[in-house]
N, C-alpha and C positions, 0 to 999 in steps of 0.2 A: 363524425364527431370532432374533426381537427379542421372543418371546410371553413369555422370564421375566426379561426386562431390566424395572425398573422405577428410575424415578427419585427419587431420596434428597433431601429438600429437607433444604438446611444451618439452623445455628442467627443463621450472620449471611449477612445478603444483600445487592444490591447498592447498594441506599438507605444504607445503614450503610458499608460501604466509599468511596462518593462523600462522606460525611460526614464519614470520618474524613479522607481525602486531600484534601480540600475542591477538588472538582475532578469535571466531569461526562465519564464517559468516554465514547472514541467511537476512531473507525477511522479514520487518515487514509490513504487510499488511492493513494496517489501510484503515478499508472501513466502510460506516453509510450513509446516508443523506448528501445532499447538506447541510450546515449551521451545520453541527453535531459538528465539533469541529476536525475533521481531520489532517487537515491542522495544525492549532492552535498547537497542541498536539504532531504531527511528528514534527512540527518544535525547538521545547521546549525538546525533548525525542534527536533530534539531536545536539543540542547543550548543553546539558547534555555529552552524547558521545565526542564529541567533545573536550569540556572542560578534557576531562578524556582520552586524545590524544590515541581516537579508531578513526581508519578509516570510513568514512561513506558518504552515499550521498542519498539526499532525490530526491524521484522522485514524485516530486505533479503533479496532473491530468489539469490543467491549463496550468501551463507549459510544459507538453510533446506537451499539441493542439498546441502551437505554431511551434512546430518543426515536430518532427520525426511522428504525427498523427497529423498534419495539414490537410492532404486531407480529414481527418473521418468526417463524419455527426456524430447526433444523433441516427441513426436509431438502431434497435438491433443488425442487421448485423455488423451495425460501432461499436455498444459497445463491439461487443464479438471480435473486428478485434482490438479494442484499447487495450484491458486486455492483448489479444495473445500477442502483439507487448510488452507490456508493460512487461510479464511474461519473454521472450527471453533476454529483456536488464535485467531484473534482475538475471536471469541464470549467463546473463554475469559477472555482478558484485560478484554474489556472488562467482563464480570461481576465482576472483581478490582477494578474502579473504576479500571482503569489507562489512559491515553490511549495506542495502540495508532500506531506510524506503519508503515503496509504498503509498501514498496518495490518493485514487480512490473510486469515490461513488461503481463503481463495481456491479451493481445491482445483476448480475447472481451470484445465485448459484454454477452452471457447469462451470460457468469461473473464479472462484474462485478457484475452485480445480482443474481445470485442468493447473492454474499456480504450486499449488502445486505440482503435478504431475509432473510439469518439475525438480523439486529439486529433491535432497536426501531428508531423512526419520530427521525430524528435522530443517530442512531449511527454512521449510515454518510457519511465525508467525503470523496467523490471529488474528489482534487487531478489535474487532466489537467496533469501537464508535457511542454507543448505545442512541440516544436523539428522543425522540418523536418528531413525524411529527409539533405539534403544538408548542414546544420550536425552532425548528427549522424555520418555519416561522416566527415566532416573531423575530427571529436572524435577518434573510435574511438580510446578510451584501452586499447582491448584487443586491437584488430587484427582483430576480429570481421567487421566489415563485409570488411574487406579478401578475409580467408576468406570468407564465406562468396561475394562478390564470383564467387571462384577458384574455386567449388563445393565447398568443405574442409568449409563447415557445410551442412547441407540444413535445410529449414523454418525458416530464418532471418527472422525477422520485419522487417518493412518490405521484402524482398530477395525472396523467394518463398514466404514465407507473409504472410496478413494481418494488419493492424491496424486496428481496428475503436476509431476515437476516440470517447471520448465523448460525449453529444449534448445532458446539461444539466448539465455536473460543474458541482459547489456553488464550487470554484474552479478557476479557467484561467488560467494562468501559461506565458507565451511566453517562454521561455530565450532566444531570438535579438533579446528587447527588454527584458529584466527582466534585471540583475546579481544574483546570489545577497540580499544584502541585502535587495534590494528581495521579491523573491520571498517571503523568510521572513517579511518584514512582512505582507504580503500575508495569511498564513496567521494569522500571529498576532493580525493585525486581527479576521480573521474568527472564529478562536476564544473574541475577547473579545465581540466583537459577538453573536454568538449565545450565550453565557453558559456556554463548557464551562469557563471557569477566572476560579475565584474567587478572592478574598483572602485 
């Protein structure tokens, strides 16, 4: 099926694109619980970036269902086909020299790293936004847990499907001890410290 697929190399590549945006691209992988603080915290970390005219673009788990994995269920098969999908579009980006923030419960383990797997050695920035199952109910700014609580949703993570936390993310962020500020510092320390964003 792939024997007359052959790959096109471009005239500009990623070395030149990180030159021109002055800025080393990478994946921030922000994964946790539904109600963990995800969302909230990529969006706050990108407009940080932004304000400090680095390139970026955030991919929340909401928004990709609408589009590009509108046809995926919940099942595990759809969860490990949404990450795939999800890992490829940020391959892409981060070839564009763009700094990449991924927004996704993520529950897997194995598909967590096998997004990393698709980068280079550095690329891949697992952020565990780390909030207990029961601060996160009490959140449920969607009513989700409530449903699925009532069995309205089935394979609901944390509730009766697993979540599989991380075991060495590059950063760990406790929402039920960190205020949003503090969090985004957090991230952006580290982005300086390891030299993805230059002057």
């Amino acid at each position: 099926m792939q024997e007359n697929i052959v790959w096109h190399e471009h005239h500009v590549d990623k070395a030149q694109r990180m030159q021109r945006l002055k800025q080393k691209p990478c994946v921030l992988w922000f994964t946790g619980l539904s109600g963990s603080g995800k969302s909230t915290i990529s969006n706050a970390v990108e407009g940080y970036l932004f304000s400090q005219n680095h390139m970026t673009y955030l991919l929340d788990g909401d928004n990709v269902r609408h589009g590009l994995n509108k046809d995926l269920g919940f099942s595990d098969g759809d969860r490990v086909e949404n990450i795939r999908r999800i890992g490829e579009v940020s391959k892409l980006f981060v070839d564009a020299g763009i700094i990449v923030l991924s927004a996704f419960i993520s529950p897997f383990r194995n598909d967590r790293e096998m997004v990393r797997g698709l980068l280079n050695e550095g690329e891949f920035v697992e952020v565990f936004v780390d909030t207990p199952l029961a601060v996160c109910e009490s959140r449920d700014p969607k009513g989700l847990y409530k449903k699925a609580r009532e069995g309205k949703i089935p394979n609901f993570t944390g509730i009766d499907s697993p979540y599989e936390a991380p075991a060495a993310p590059e950063i760990h962020i406790r929402t039920d001890l960190y205020d949003i500020e503090t969090s985004v510092k957090m991230i952006i320390d580290y982005l300086k410290e390891k030299g993805y964003l230059h002057a």
